[in-house]
PAZAPA-4460 file (N, C-alpha, C; in steps of 0.05 Angstrom, whole numbers, plus 32768, in hexadecimal, padded with zeros to 4 digits):
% residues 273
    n_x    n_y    n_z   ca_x   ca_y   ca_z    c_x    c_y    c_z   seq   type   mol
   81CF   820C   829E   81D7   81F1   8299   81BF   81DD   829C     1      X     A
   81AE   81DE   82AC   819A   81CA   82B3   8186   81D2   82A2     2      X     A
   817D   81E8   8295   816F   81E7   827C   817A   81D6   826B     3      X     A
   8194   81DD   8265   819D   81CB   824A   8197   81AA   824A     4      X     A
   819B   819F   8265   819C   818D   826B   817F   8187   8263     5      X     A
   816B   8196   8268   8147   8186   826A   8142   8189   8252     6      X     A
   814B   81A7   823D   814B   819E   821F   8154   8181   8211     7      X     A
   816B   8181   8216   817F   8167   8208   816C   814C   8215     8      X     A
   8164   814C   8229   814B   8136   8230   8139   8137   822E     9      X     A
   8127   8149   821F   810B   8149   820D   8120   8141   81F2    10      X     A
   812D   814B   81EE   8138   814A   81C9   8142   8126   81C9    11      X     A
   814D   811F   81E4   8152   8102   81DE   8139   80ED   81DD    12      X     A
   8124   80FE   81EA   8107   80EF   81F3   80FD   80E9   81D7    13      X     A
   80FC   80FE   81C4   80EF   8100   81AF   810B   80EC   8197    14      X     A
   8117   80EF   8199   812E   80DE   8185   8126   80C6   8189    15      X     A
   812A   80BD   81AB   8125   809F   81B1   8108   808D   81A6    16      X     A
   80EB   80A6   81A2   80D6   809D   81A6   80D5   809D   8185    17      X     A
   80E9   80B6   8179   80E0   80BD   8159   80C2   80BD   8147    18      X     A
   80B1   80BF   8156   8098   80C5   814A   8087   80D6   815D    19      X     A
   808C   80E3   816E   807C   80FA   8174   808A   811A   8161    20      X     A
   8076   812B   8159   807C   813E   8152   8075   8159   815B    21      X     A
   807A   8175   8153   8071   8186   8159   8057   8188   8161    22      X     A
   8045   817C   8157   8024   8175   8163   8022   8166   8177    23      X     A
   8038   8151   817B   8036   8139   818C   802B   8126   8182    24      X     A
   802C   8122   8167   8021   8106   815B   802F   80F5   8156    25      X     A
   8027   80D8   8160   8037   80C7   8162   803A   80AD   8148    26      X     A
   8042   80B8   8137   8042   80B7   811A   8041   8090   8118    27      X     A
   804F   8087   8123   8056   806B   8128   8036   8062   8129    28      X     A
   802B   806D   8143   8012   8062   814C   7FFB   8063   8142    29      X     A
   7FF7   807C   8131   7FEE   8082   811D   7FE7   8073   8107    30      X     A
   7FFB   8067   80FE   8002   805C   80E0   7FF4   803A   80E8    31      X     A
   7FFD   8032   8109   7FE1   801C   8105   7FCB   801B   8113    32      X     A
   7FC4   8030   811C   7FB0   8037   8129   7F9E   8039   810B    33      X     A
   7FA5   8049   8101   7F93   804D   80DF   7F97   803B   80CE    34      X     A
   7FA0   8024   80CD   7FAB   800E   80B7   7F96   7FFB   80B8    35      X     A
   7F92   7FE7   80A1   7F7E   7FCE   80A1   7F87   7FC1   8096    36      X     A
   7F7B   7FA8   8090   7F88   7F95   8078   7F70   7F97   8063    37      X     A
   7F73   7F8C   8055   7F64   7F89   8039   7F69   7F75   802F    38      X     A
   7F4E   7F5D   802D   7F4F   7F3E   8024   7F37   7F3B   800F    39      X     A
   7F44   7F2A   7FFE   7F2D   7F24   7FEC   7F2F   7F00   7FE8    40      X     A
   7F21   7EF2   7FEE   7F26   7ED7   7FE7   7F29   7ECC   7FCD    41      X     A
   7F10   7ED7   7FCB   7F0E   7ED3   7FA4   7F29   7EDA   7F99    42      X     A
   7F34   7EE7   7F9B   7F46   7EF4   7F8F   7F65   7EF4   7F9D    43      X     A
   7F5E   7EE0   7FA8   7F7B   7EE0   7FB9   7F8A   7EF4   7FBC    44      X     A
   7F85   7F08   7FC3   7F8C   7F20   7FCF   7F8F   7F2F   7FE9    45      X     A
   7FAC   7F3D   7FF2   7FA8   7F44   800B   7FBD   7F58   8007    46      X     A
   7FAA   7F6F   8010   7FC3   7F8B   8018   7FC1   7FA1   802D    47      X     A
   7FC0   7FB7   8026   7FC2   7FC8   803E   7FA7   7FDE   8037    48      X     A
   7FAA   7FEB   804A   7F8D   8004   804A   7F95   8019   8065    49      X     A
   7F87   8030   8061   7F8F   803A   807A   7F6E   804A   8079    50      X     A
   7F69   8056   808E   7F4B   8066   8093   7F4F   8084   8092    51      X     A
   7F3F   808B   807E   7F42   80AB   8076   7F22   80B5   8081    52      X     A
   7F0F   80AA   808B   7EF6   80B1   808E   7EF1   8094   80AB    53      X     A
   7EDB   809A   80BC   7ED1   8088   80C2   7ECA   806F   80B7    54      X     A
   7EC2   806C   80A7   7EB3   8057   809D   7ECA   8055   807F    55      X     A
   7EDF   8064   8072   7EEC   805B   805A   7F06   805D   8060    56      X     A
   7F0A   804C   804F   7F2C   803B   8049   7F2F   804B   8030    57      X     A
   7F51   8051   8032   7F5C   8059   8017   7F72   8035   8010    58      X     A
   7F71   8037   7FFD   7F84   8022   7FF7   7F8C   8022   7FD2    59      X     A
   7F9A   8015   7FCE   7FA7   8010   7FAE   7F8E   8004   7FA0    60      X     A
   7F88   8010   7F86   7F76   7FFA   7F7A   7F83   7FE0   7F77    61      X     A
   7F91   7FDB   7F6A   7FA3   7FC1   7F6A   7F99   7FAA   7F7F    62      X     A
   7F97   7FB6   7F98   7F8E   7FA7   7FAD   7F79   7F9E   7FAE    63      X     A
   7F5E   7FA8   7FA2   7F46   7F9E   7F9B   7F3D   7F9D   7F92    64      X     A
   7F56   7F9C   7F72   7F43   7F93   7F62   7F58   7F79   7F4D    65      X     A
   7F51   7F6E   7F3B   7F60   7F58   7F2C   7F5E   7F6B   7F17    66      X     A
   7F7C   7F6E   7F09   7F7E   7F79   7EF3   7F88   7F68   7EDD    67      X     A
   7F86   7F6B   7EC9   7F97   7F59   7EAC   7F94   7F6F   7E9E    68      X     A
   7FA9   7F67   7E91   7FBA   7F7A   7E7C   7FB1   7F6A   7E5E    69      X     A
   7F9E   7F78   7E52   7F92   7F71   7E28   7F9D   7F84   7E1A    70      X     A
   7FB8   7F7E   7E0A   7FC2   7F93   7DFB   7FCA   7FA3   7E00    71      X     A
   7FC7   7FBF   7E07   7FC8   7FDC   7E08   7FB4   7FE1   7E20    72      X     A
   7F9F   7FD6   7E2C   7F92   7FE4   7E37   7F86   7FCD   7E53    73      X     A
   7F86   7FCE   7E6B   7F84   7FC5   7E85   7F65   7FB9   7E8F    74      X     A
   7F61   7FA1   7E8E   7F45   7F9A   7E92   7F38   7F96   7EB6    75      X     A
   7F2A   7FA0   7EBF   7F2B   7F9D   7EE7   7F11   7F96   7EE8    76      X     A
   7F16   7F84   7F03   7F08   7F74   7F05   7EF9   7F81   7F20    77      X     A
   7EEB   7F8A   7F43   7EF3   7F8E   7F55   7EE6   7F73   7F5F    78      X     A
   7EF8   7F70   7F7A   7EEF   7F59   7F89   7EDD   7F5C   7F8F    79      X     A
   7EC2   7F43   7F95   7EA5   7F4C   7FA0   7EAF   7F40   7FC2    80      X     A
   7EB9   7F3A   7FC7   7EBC   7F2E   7FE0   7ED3   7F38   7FFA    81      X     A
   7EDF   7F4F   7FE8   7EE6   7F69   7FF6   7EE4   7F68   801B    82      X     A
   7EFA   7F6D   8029   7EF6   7F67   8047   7F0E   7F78   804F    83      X     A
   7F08   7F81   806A   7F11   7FA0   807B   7F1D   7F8E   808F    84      X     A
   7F33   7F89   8094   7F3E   7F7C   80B0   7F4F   7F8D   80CA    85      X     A
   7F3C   7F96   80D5   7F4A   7FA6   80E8   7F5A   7F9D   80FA    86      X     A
   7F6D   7FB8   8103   7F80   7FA8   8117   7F73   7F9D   8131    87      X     A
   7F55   7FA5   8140   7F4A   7F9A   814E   7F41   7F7D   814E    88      X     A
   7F42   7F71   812E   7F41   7F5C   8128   7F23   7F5A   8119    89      X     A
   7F1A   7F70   8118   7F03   7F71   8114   7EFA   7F6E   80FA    90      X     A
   7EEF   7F57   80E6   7EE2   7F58   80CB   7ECB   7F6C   80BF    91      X     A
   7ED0   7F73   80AB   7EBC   7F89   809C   7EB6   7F84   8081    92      X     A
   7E9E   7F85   8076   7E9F   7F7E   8058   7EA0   7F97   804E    93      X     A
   7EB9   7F95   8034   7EAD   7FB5   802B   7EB0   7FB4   800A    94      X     A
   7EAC   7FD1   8001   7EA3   7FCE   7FE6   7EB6   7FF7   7FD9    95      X     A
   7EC3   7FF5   7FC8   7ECF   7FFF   7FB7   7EB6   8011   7FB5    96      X     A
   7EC0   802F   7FB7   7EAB   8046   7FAB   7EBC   805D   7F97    97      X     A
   7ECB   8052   7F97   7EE3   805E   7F7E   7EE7   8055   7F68    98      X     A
   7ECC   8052   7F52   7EC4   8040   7F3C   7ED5   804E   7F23    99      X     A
   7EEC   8042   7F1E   7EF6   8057   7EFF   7EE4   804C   7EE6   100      X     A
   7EDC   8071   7EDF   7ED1   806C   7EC5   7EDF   806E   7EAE   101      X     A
   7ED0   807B   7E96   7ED4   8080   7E82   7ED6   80A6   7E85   102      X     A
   7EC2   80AE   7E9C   7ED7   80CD   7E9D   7EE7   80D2   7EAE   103      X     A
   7EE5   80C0   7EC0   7F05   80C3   7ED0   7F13   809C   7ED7   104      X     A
   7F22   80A3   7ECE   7F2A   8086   7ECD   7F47   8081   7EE4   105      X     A
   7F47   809B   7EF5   7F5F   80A5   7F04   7F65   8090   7F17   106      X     A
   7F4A   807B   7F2D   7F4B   8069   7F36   7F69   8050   7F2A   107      X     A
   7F5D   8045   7F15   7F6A   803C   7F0A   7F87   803F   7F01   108      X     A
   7F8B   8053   7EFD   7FA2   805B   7EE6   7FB2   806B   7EFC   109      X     A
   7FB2   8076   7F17   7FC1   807D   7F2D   7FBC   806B   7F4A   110      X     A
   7FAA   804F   7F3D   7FAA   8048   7F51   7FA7   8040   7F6F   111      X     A
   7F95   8051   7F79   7F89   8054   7F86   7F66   8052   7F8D   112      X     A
   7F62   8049   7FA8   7F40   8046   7FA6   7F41   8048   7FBF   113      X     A
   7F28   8052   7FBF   7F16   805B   7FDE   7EFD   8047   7FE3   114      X     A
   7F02   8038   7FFA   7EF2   8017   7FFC   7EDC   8024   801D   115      X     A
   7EC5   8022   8015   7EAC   8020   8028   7EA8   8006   8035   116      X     A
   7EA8   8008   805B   7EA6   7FFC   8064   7E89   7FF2   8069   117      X     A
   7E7C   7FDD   8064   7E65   7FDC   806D   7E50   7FDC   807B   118      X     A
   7E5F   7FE5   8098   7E55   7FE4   80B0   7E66   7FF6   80C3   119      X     A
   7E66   7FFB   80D1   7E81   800C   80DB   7E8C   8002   80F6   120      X     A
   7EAA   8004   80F8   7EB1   7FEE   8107   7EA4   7FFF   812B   121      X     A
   7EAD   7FDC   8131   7EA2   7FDE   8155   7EB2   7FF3   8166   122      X     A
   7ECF   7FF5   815C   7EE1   8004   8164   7EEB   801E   8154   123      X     A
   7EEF   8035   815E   7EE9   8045   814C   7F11   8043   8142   124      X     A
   7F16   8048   8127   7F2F   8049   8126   7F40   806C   811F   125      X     A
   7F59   806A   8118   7F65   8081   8114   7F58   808F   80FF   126      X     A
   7F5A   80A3   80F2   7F5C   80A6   80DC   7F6F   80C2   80D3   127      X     A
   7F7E   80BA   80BB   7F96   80CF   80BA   7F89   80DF   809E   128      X     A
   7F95   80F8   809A   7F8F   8105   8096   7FA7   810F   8075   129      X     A
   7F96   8112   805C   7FA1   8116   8049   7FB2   812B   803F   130      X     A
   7FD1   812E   8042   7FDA   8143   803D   7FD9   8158   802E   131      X     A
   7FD9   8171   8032   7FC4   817F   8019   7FDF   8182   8008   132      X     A
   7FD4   8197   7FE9   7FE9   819E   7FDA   8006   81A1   7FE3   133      X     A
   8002   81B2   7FFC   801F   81BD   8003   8036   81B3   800D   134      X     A
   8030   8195   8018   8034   818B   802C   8044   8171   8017   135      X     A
   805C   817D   8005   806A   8170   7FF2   8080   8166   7FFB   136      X     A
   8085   8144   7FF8   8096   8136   8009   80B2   813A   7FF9   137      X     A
   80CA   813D   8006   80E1   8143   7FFB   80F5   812F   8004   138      X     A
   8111   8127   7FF0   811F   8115   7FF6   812B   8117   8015   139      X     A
   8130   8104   8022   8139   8101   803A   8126   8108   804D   140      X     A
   810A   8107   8049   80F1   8109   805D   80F3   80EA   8069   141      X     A
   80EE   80F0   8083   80E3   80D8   808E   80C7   80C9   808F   142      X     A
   80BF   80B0   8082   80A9   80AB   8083   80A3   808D   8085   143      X     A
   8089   808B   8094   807D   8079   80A4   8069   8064   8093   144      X     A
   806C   8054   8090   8053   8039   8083   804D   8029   809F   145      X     A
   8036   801C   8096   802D   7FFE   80A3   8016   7FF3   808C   146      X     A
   801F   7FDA   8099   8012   7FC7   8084   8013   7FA8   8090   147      X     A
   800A   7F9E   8076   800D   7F81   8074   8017   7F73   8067   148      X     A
   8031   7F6E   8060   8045   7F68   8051   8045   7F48   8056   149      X     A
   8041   7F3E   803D   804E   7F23   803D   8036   7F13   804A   150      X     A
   804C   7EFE   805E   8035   7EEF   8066   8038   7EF3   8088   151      X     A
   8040   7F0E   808D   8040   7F0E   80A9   801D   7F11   80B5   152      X     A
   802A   7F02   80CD   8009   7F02   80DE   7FFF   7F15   80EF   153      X     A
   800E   7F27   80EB   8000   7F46   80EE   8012   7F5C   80E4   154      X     A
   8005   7F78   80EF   800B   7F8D   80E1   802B   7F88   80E5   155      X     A
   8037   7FA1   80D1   8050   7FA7   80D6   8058   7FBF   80CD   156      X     A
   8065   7FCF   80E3   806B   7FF0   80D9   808D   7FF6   80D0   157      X     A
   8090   8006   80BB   80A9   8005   80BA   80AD   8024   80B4   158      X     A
   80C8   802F   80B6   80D2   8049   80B6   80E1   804B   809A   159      X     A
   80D6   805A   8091   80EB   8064   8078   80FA   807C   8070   160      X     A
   8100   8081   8053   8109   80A6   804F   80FE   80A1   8030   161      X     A
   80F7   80B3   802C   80EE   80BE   8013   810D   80BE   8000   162      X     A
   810E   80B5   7FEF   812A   80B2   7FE4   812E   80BC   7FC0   163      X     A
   8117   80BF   7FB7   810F   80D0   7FA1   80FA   80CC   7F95   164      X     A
   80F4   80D3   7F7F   80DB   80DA   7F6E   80DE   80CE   7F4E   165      X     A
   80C4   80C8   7F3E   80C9   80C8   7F26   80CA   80EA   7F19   166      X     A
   80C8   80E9   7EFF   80CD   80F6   7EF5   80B5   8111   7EF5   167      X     A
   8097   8107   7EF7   8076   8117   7EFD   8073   8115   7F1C   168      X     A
   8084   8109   7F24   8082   8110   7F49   806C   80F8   7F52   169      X     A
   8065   80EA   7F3B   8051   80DA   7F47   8052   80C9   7F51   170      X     A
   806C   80B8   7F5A   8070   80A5   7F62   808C   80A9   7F7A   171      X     A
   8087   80A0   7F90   8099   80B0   7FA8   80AA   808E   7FA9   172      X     A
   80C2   8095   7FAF   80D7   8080   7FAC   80E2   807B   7FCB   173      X     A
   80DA   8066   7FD6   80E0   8064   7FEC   80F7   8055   7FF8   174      X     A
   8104   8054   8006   811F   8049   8011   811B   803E   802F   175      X     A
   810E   801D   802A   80F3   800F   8041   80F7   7FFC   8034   176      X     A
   80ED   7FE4   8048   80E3   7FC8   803C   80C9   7FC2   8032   177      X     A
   80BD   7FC4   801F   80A8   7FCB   800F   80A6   7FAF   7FFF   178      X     A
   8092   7FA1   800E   808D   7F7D   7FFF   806E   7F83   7FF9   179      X     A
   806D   7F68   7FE8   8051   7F65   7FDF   803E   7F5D   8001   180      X     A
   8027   7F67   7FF5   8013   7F78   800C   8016   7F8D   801C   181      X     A
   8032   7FA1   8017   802A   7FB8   8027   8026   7FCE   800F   182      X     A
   8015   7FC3   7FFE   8007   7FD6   7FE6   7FEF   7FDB   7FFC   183      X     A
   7FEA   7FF5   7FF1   7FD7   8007   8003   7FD1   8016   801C   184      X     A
   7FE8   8006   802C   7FEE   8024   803E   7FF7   8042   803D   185      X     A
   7FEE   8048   8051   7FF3   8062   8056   8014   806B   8052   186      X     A
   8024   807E   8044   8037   808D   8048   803A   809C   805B   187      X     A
   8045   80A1   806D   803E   80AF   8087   8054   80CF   8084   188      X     A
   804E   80EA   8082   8069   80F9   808C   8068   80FB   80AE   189      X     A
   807F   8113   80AD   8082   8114   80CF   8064   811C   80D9   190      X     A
   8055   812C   80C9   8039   8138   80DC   8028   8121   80D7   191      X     A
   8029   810A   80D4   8014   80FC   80CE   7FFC   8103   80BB   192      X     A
   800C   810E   80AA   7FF9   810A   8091   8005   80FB   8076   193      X     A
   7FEF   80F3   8065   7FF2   80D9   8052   8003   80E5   803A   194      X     A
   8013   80E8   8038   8026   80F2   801A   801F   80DC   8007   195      X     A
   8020   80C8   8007   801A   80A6   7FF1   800E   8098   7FFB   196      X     A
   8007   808E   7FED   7FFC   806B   7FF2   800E   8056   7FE4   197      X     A
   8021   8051   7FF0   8033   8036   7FED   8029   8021   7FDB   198      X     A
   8034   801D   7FC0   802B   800E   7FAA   8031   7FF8   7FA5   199      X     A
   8050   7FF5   7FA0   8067   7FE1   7F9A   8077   7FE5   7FA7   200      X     A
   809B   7FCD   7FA2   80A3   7FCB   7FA6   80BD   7FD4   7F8C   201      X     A
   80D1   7FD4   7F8B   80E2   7FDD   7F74   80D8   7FC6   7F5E   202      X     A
   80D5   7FD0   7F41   80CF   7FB9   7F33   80D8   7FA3   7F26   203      X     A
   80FE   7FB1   7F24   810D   7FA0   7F10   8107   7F88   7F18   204      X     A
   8112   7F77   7F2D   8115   7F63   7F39   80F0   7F50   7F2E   205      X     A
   80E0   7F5E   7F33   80C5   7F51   7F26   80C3   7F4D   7F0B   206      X     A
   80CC   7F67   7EF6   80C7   7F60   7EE6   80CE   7F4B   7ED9   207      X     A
   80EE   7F46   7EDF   8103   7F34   7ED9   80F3   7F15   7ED9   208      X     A
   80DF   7F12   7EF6   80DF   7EF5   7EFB   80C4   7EF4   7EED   209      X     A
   80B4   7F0C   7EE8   809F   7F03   7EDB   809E   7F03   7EBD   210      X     A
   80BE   7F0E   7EAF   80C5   7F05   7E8D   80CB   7EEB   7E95   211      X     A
   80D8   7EDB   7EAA   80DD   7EC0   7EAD   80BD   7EB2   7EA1   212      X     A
   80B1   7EBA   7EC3   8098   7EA4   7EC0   808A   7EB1   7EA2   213      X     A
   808A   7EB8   7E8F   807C   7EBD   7E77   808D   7EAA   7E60   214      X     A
   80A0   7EA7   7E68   80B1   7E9C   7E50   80AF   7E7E   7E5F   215      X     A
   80A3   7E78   7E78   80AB   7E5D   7E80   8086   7E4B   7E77   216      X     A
   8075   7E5D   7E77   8055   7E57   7E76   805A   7E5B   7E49   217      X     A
   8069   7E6C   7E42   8064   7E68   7E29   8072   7E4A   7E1B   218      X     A
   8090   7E4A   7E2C   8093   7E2C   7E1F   8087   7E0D   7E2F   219      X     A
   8077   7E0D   7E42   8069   7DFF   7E4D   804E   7DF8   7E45   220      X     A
   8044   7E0B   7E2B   802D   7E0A   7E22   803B   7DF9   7E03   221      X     A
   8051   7DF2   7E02   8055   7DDD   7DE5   805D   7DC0   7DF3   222      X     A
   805F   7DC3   7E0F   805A   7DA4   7E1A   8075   7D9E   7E31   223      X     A
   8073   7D93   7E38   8089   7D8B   7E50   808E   7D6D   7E5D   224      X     A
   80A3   7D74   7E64   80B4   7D5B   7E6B   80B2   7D5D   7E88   225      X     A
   80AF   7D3D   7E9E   80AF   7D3D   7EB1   80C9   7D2E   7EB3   226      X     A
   80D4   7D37   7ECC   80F6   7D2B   7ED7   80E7   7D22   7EF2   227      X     A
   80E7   7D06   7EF4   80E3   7CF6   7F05   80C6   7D01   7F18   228      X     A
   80B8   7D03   7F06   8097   7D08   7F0C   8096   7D25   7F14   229      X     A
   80AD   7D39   7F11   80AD   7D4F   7F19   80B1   7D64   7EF8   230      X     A
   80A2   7D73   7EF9   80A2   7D87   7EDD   80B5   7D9B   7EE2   231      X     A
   80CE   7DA3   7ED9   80DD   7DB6   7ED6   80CF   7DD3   7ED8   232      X     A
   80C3   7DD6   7EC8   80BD   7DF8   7EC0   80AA   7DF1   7ED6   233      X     A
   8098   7DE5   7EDE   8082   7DF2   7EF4   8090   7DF3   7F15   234      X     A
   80A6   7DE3   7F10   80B6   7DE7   7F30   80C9   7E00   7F2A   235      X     A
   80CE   7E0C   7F18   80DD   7E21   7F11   80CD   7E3F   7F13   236      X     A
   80B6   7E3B   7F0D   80A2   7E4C   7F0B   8097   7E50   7F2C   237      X     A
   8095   7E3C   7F36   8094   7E41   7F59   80A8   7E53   7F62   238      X     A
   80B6   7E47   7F65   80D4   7E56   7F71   80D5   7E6A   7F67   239      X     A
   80D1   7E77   7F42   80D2   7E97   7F40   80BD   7EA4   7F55   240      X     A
   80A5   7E97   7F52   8090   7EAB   7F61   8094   7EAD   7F7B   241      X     A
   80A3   7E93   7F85   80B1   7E9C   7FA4   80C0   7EA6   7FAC   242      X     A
   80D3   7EB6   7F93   80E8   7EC6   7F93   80DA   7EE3   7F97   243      X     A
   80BF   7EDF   7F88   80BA   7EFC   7F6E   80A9   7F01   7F90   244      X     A
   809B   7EF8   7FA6   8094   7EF7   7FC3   80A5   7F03   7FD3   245      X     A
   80BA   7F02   7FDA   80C7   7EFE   7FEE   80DC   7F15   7FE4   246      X     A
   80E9   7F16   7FD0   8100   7F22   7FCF   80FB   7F45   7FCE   247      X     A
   810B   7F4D   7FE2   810C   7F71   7FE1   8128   7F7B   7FDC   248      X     A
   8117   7F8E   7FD0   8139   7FA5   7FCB   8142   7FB5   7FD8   249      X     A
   8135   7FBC   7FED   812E   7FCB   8000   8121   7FEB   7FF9   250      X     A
   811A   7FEF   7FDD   810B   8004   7FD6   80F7   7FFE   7FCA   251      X     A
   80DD   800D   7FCE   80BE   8011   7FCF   80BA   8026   7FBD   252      X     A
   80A2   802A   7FB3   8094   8045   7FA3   807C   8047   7FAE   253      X     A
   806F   8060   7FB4   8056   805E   7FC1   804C   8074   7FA6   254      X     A
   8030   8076   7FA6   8025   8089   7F8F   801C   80A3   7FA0   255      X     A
   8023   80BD   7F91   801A   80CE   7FA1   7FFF   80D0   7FAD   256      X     A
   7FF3   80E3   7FBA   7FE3   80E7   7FCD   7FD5   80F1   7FBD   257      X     A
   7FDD   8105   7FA4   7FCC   811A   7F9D   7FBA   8112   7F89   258      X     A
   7FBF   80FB   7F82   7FAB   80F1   7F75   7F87   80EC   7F7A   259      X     A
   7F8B   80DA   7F97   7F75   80D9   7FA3   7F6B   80F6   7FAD   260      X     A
   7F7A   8104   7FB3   7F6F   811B   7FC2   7F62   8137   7FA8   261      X     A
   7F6D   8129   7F8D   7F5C   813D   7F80   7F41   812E   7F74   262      X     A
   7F42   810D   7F7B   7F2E   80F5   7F75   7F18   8104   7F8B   263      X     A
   7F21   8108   7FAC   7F15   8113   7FB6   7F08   8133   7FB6   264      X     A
   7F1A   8142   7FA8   7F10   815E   7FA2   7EF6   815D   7F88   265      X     A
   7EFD   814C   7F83   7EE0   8146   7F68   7ECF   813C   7F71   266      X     A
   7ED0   8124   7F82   7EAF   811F   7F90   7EAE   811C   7FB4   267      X     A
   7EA4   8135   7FB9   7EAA   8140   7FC9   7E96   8133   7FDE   268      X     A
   7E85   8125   7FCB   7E73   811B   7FE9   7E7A   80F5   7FE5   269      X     A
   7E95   80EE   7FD9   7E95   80D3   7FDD   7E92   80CE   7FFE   270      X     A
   7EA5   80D6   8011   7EAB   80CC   8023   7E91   80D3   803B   271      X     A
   7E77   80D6   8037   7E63   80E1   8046   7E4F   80C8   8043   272      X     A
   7E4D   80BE   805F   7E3C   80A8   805E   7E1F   80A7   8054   273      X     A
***
């Protein structure tokens, strides 16, 4: 009987704490122990990153770079003014070494980029570790983000489940509060390794307000009417984009892992100072 008893109180220890595992990794602590922010001024931009190397950040291209859409085909810009904000508080300038070309354009088109810090921080931070091939996340997995969502004034970690997949597996469907700026964190499984990098948020709800603001900038370009010194479509156009901010569905998409990790199987000496 008093065995059973000291089992059922390690098994309640670990329920209550829910992020230690068979290794004893404390998956929670992890996720911001290895997390950064990612700011660009120029570009009014701010998202997430996590540390796969000493000195490198994985994060979303999206995040550092300005993209527009010409026809059929995606024009990028990257920020030159690029900055590493650690949770020690600590500033870093850094610079994108995940240049998509014309023979691999995979950066781009999955999303993802690997950002060089330019100095290496004062404090040494986590760094988690890329899940290999086998290590394939399945519905009802439990999994871990942190980030920088919104306009909170610091990090914030949240718990999720893996809740399905697209149709090429490349896109992991998460069941989490997933807002603008927690693009680029880490996906966490139970062993603390990176299954995704957290992209978006569900899209209907965006797309919706951004056919709004396109149809509100196309009839605002044949001229407009002010109602008592105030312009209709540009106070309407606020409010979508403070809708198109703020509002969650409570499901996320993160992009798989295996993208970067065969980005990394090809140049094998990116991450080597």
């Amino acid at each position: 009987m008093p065995v059973i008893r000291i089992a059922f109180a390690g098994l309640l220890a670990v329920i209550l704490h829910g992020e230690a595992t068979a290794e004893g990794i404390n998956v929670l602590q992890l996720s911001r122990d290895s997390g950064v922010k990612l700011v660009s001024q120029s570009g009014n931009s701010s998202g997430s990153g996590f540390f796969v190397a000493d000195q490198y950040v994985l994060t979303c291209f999206h995040v550092v770079a300005a993209l527009t859409l010409q026809g059929s085909s995606v024009n990028w810009r990257l920020y030159p003014d690029l900055q590493a904000v650690l949770p020690s508080g600590e500033i870093i300038n850094a610079i994108v070494v995940s240049i998509p070309t014309q023979a691999d354009a995979s950066p781009l088109l999955e999303d993802f980029a690997f950002v060089k810090l330019k100095s290496k921080p004062q404090k040494s931070a986590s760094i988690v570790a890329i899940a290999s091939e086998s290590e394939v996340p399945q519905v009802g997995d439990e999994v871990v983000f942190s980030g920088y969502p919104l306009a909170t004034p610091g990090m914030v970690t949240h718990r999720g489940m893996v809740s399905g997949f697209d149709d090429s597996k490349s896109l992991i469907f998460v069941q989490a509060s997933i807002n603008k700026g927690n693009s680029g964190g880490a996906l966490l499984n139970s062993q603390g390794h990176v299954v995704g990098i957290v992209s978006m948020r569900e899209g209907g709800i965006s797309q919706g307000l951004n056919d709004l603001t396109v149809h509100i900038d196309s009839t605002a370009s044949q001229g407009n009417v002010r109602i008592m010194g105030v312009d209709p479509l540009q106070a309407t156009k606020a409010i979508i984009q403070t809708l198109d901010k703020y509002i969650s569905t409570g499901i996320g998409y993160a992009r798989s892992i295996k993208f970067a990790r065969e980005y990394l199987d090809k140049n094998k000496e990116l991450l080597k100072n």
